[in-house]
PDB file as gemmi writes it, atoms N, CA and C in Angstrom:
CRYST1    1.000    1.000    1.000  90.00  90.00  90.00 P 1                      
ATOM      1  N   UNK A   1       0.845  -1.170   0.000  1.00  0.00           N  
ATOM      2  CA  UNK A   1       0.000   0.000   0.000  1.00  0.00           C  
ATOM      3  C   UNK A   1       0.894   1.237   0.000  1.00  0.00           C  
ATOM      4  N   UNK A   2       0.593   2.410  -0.721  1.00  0.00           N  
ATOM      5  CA  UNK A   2       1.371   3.363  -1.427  1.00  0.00           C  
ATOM      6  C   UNK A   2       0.882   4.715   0.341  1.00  0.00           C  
ATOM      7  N   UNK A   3       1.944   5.036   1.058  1.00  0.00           N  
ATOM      8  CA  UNK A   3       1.623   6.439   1.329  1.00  0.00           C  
ATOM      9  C   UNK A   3       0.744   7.025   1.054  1.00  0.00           C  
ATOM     10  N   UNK A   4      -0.539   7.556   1.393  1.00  0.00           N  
ATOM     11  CA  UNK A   4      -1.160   8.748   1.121  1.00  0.00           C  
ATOM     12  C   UNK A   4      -0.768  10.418   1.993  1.00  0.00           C  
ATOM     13  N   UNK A   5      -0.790  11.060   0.296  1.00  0.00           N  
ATOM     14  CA  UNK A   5      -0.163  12.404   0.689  1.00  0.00           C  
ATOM     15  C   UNK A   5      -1.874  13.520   1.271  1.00  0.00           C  
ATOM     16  N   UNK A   6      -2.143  13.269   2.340  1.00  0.00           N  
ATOM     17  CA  UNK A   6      -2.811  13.956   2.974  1.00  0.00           C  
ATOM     18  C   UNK A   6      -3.318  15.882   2.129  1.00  0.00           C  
ATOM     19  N   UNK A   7      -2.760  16.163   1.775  1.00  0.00           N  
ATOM     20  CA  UNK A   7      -2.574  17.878   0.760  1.00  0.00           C  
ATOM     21  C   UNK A   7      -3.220  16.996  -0.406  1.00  0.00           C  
ATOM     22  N   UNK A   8      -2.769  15.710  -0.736  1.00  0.00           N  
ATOM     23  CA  UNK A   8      -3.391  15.616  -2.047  1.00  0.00           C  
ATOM     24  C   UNK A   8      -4.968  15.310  -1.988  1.00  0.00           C  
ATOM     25  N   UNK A   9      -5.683  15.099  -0.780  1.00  0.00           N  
ATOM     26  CA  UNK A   9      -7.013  14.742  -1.104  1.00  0.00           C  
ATOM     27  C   UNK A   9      -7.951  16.082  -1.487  1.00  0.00           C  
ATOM     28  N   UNK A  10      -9.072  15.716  -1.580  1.00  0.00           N  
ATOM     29  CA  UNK A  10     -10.142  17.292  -2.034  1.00  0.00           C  
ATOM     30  C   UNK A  10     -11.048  16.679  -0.530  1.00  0.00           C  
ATOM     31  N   UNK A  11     -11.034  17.639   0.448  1.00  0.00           N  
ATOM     32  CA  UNK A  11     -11.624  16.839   1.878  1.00  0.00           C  
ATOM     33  C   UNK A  11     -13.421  17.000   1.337  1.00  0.00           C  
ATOM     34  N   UNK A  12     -13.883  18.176   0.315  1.00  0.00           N  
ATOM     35  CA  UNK A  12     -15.100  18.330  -0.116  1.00  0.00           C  
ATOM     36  C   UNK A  12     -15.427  17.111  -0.748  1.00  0.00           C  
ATOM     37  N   UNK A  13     -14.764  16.816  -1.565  1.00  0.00           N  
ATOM     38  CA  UNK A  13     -15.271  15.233  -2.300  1.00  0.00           C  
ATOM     39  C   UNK A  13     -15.302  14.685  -2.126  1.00  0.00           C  
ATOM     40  N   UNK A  14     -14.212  14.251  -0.402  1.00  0.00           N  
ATOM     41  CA  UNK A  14     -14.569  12.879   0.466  1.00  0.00           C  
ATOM     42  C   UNK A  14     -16.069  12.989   1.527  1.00  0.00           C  
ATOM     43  N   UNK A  15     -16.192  14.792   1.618  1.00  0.00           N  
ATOM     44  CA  UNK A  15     -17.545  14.517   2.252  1.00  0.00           C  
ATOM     45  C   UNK A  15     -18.663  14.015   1.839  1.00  0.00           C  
ATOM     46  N   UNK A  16     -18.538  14.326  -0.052  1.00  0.00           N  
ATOM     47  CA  UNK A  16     -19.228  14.186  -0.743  1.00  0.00           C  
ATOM     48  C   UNK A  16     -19.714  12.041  -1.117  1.00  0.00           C  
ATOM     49  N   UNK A  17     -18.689  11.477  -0.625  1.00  0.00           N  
ATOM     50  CA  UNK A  17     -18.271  10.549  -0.627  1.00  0.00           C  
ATOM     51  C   UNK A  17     -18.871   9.854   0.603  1.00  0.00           C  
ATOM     52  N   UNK A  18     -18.596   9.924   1.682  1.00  0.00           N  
ATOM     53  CA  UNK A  18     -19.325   9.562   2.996  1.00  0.00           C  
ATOM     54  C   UNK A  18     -20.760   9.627   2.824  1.00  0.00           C  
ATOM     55  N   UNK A  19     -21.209  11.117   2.448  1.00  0.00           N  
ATOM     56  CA  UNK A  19     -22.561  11.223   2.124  1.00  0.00           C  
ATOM     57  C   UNK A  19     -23.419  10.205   1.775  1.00  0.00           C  
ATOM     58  N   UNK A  20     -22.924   9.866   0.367  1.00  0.00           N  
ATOM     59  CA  UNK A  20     -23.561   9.194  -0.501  1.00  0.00           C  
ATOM     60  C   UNK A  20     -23.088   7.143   0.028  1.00  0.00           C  
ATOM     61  N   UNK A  21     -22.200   7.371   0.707  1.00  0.00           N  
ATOM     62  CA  UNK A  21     -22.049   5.938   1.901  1.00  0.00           C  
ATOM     63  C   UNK A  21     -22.982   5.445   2.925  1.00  0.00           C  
ATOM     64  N   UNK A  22     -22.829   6.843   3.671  1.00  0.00           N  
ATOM     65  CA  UNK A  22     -23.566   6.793   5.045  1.00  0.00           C  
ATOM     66  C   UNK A  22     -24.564   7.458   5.169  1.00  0.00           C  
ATOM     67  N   UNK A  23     -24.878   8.347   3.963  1.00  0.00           N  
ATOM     68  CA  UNK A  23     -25.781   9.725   4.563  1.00  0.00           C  
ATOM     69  C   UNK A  23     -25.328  10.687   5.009  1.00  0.00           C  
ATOM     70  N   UNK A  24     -26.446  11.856   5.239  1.00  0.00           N  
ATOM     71  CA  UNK A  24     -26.071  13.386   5.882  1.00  0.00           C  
ATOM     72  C   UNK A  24     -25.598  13.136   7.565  1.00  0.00           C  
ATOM     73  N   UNK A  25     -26.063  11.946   8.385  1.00  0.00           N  
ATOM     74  CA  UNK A  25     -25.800  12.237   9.808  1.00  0.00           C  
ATOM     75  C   UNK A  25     -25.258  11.087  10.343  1.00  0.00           C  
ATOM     76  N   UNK A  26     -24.474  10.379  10.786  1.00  0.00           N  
ATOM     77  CA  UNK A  26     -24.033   8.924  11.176  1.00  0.00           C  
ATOM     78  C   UNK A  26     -23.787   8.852  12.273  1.00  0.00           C  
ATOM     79  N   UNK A  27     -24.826   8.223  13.532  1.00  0.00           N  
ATOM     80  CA  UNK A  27     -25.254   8.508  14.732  1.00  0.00           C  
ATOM     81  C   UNK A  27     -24.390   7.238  15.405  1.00  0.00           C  
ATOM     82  N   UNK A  28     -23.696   7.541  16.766  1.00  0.00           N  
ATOM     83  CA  UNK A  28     -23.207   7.347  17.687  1.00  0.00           C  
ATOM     84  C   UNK A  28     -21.525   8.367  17.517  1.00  0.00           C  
ATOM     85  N   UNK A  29     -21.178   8.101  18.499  1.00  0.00           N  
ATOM     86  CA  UNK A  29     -20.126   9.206  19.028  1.00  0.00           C  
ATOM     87  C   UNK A  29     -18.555   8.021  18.503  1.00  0.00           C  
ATOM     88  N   UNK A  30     -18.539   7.603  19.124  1.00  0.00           N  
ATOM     89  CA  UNK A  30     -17.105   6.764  18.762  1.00  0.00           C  
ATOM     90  C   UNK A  30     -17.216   5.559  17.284  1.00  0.00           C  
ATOM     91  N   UNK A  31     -18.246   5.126  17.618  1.00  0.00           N  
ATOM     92  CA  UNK A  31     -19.379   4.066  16.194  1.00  0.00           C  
ATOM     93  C   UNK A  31     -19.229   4.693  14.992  1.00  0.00           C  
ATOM     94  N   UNK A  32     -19.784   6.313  14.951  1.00  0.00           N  
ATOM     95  CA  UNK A  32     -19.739   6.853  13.814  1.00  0.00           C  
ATOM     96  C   UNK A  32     -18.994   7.026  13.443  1.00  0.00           C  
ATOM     97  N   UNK A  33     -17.614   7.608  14.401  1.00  0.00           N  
ATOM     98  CA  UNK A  33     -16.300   7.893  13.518  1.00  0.00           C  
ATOM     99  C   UNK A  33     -15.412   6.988  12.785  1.00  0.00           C  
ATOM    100  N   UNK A  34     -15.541   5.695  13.453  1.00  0.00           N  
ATOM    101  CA  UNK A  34     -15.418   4.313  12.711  1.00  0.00           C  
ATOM    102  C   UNK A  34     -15.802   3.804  11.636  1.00  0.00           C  
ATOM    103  N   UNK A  35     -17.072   4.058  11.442  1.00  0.00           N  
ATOM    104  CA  UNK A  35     -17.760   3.858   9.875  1.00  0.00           C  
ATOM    105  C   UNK A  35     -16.661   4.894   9.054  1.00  0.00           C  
ATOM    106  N   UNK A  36     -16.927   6.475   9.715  1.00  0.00           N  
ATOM    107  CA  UNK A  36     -16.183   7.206   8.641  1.00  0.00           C  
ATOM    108  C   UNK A  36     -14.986   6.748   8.120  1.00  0.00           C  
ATOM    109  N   UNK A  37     -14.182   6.298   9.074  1.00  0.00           N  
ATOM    110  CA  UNK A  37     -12.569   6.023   9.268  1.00  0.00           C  
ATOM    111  C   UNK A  37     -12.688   4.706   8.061  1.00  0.00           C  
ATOM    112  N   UNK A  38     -13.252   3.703   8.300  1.00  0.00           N  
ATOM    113  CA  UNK A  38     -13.327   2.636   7.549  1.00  0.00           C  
ATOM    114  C   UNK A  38     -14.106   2.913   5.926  1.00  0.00           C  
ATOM    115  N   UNK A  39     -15.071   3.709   6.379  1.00  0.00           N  
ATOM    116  CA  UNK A  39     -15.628   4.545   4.372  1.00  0.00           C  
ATOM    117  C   UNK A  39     -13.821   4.885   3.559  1.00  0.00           C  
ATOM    118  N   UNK A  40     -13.551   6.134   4.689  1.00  0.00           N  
ATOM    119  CA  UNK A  40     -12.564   6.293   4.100  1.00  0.00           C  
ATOM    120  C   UNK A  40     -11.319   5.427   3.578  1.00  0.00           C  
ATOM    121  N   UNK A  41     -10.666   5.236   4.389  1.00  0.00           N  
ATOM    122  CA  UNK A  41      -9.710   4.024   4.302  1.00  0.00           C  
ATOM    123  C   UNK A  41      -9.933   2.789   2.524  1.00  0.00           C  
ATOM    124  N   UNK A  42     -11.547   2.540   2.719  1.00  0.00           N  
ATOM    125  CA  UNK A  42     -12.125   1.677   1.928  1.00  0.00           C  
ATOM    126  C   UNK A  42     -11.589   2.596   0.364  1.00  0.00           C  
ATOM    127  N   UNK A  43     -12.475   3.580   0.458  1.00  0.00           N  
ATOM    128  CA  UNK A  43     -12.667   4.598  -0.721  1.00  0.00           C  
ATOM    129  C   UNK A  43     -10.864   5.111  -1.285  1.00  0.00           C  
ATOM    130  N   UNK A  44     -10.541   5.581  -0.466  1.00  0.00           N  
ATOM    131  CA  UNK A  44      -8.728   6.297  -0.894  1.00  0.00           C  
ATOM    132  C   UNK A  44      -7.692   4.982  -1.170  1.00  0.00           C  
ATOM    133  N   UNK A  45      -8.423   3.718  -1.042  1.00  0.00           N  
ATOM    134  CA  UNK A  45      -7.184   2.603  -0.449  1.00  0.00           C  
ATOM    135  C   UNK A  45      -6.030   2.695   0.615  1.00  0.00           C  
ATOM    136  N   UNK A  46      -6.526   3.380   1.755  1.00  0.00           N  
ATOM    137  CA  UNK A  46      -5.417   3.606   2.627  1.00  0.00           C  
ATOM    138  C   UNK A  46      -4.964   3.039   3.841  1.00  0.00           C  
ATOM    139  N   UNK A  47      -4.182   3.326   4.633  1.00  0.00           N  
ATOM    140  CA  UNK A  47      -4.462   2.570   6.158  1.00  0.00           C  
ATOM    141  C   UNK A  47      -5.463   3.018   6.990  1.00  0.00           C  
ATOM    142  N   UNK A  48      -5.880   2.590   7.797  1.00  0.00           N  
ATOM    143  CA  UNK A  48      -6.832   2.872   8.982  1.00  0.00           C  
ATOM    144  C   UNK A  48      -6.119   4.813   9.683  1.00  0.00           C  
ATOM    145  N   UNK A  49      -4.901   4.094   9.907  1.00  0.00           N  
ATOM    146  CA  UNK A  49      -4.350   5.626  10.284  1.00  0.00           C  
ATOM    147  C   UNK A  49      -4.759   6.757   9.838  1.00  0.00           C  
ATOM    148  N   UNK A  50      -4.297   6.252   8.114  1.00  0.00           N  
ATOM    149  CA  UNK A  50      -4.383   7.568   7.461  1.00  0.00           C  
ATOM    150  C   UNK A  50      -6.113   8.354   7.127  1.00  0.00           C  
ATOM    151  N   UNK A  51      -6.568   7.012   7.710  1.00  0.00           N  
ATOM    152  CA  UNK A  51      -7.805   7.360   7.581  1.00  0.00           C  
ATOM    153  C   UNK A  51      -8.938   8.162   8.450  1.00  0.00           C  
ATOM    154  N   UNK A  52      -7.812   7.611   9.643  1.00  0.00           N  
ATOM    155  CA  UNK A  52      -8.415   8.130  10.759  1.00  0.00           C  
ATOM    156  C   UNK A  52      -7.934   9.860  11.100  1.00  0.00           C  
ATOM    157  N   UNK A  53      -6.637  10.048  10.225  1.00  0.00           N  
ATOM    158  CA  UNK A  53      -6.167  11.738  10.378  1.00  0.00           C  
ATOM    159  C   UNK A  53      -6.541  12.160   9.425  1.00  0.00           C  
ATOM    160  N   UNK A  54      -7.441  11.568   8.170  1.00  0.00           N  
ATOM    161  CA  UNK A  54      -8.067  12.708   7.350  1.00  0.00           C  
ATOM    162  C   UNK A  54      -9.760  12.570   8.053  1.00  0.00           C  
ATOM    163  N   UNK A  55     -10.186  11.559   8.873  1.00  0.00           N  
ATOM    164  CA  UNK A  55     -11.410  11.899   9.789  1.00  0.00           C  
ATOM    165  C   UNK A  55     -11.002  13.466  10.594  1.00  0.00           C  
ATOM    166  N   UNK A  56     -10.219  13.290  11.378  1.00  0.00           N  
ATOM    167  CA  UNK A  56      -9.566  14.154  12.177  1.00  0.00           C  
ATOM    168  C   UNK A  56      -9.576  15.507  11.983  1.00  0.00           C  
ATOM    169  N   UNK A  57      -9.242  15.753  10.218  1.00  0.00           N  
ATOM    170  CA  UNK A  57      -8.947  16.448   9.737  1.00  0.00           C  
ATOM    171  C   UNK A  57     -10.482  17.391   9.100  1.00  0.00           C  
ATOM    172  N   UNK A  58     -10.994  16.186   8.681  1.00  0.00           N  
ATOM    173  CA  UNK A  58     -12.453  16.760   8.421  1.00  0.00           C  
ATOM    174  C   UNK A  58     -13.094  17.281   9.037  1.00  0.00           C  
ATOM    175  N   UNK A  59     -13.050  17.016  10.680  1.00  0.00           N  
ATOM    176  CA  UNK A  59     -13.886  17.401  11.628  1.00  0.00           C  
ATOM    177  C   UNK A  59     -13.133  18.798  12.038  1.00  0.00           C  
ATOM    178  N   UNK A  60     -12.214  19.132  12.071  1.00  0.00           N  
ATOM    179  CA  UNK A  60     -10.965  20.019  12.616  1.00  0.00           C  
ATOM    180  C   UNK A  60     -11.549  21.416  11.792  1.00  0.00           C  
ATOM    181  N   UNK A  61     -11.989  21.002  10.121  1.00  0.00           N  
ATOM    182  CA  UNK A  61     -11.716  22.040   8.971  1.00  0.00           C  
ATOM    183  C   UNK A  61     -13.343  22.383   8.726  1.00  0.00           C  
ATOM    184  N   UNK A  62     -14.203  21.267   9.328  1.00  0.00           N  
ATOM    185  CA  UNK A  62     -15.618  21.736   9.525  1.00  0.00           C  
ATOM    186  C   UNK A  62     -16.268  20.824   7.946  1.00  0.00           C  
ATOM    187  N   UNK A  63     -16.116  20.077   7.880  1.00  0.00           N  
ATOM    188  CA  UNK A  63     -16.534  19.001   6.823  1.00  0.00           C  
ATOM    189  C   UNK A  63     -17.536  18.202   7.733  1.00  0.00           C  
ATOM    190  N   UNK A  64     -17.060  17.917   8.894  1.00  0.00           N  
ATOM    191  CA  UNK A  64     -18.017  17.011   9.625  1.00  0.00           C  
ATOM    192  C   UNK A  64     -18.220  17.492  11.289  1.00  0.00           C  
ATOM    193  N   UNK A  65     -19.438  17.756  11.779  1.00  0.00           N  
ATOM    194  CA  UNK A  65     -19.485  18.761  12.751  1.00  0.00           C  
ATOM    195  C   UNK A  65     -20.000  17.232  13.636  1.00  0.00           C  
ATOM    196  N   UNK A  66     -19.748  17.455  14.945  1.00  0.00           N  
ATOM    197  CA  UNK A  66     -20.493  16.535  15.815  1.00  0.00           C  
ATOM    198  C   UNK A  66     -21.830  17.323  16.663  1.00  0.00           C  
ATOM    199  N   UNK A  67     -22.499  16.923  16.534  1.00  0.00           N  
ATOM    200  CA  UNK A  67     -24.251  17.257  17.282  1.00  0.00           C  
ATOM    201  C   UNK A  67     -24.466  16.493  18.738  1.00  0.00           C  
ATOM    202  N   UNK A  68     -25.268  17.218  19.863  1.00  0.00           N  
ATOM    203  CA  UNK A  68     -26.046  16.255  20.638  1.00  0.00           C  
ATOM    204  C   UNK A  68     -27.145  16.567  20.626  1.00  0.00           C  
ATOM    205  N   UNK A  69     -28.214  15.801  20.717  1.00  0.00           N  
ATOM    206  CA  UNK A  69     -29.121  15.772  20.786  1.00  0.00           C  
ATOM    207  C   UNK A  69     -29.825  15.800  22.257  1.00  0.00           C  
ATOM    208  N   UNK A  70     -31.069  16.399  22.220  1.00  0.00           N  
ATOM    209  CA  UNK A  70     -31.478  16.763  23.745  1.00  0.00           C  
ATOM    210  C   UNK A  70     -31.044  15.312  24.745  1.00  0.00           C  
ATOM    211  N   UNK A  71     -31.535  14.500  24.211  1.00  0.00           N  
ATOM    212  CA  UNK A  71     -31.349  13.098  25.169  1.00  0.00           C  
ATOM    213  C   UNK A  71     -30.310  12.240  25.091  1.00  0.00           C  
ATOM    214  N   UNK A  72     -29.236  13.304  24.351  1.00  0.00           N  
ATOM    215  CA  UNK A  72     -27.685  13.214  24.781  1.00  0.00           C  
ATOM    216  C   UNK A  72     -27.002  12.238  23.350  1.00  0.00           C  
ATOM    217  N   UNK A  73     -27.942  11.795  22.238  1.00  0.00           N  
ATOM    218  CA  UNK A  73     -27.547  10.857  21.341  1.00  0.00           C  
ATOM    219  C   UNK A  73     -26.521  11.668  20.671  1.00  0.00           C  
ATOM    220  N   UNK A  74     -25.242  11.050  19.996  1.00  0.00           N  
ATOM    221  CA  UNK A  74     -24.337  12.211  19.379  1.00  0.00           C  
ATOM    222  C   UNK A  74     -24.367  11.497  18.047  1.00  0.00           C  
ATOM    223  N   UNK A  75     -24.300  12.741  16.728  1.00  0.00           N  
ATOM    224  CA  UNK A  75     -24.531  12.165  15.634  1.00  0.00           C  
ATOM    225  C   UNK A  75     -23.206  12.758  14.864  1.00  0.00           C  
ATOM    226  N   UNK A  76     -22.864  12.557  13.732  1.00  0.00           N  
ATOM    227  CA  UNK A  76     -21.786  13.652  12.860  1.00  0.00           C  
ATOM    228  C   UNK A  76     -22.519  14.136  12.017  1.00  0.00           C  
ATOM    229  N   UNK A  77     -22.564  15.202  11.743  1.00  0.00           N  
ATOM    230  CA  UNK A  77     -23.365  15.732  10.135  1.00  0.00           C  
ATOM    231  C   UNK A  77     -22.365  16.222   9.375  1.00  0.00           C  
ATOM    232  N   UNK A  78     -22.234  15.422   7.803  1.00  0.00           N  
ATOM    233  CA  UNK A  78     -21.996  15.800   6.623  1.00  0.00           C  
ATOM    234  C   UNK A  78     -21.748  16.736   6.061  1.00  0.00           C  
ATOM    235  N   UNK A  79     -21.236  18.087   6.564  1.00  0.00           N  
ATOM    236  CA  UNK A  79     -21.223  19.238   5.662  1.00  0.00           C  
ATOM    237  C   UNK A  79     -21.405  19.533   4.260  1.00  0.00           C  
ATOM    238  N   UNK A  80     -22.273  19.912   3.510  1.00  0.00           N  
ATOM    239  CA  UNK A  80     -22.909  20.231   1.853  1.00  0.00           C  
ATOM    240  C   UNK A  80     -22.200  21.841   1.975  1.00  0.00           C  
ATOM    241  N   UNK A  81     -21.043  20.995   0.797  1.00  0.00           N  
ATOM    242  CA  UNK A  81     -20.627  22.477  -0.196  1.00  0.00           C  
ATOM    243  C   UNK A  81     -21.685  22.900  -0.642  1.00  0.00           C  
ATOM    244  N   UNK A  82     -21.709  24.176  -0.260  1.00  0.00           N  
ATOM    245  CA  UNK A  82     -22.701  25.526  -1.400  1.00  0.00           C  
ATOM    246  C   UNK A  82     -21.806  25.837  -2.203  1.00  0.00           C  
ATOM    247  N   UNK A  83     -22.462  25.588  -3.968  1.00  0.00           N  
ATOM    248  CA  UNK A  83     -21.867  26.321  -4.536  1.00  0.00           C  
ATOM    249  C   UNK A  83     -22.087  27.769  -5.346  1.00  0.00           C  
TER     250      UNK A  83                                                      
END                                                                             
C-alpha cells in the first residue's frame, strides 16, 4: 500500500463521498467515527491511520461537525458544499 499524501485529497469530495455511503448524519459518538474512518480508508485505499487523520482532519476544517441531541444521542453531520 502506497503512502497517502494527505494535501493531495479534495476533503469536499470525500464529504461528498461519505454522504452518498452513510448519509447526511451517522449517529453514535465513537461508532460513527469508525464507519467514517473505515468509508474512508475503503474509498482512498489507505491505512486505517491515514484514515483516521483525514477523519480528524475533516472534523478540525468543519466538513463534519459533531451534534447532541437533547437526550444526549451524538450524531456527525456531513457538511454540503454551497456552490
Amino acid at each position: 500500500m502506497a503512502s497517502l499524501n494527505p494535501e493531495s485529497v479534495d476533503l469536499a469530495a470525500l464529504a461528498d463521498v461519505l454522504r452518498a455511503k452513510l448519509g447526511d448524519r451517522v449517529v453514535g459518538d465513537v461508532v460513527a467515527r469508525t464507519k467514517m474512518r473505515d468509508a474512508i480508508a475503503d474509498h482512498l485505499r489507505c491505512s486505517e491511520l491515514e484514515a483516521e487523520l483525514l477523519t480528524d482532519t475533516m472534523v478540525g476544517r468543519g466538513f463534519v461537525t459533531r451534534h447532541v441531541a437533547t437526550d444526549g444521542t451524538v450524531s456527525w453531520i456531513l457538511k454540503v458544499e454551497e456552490s
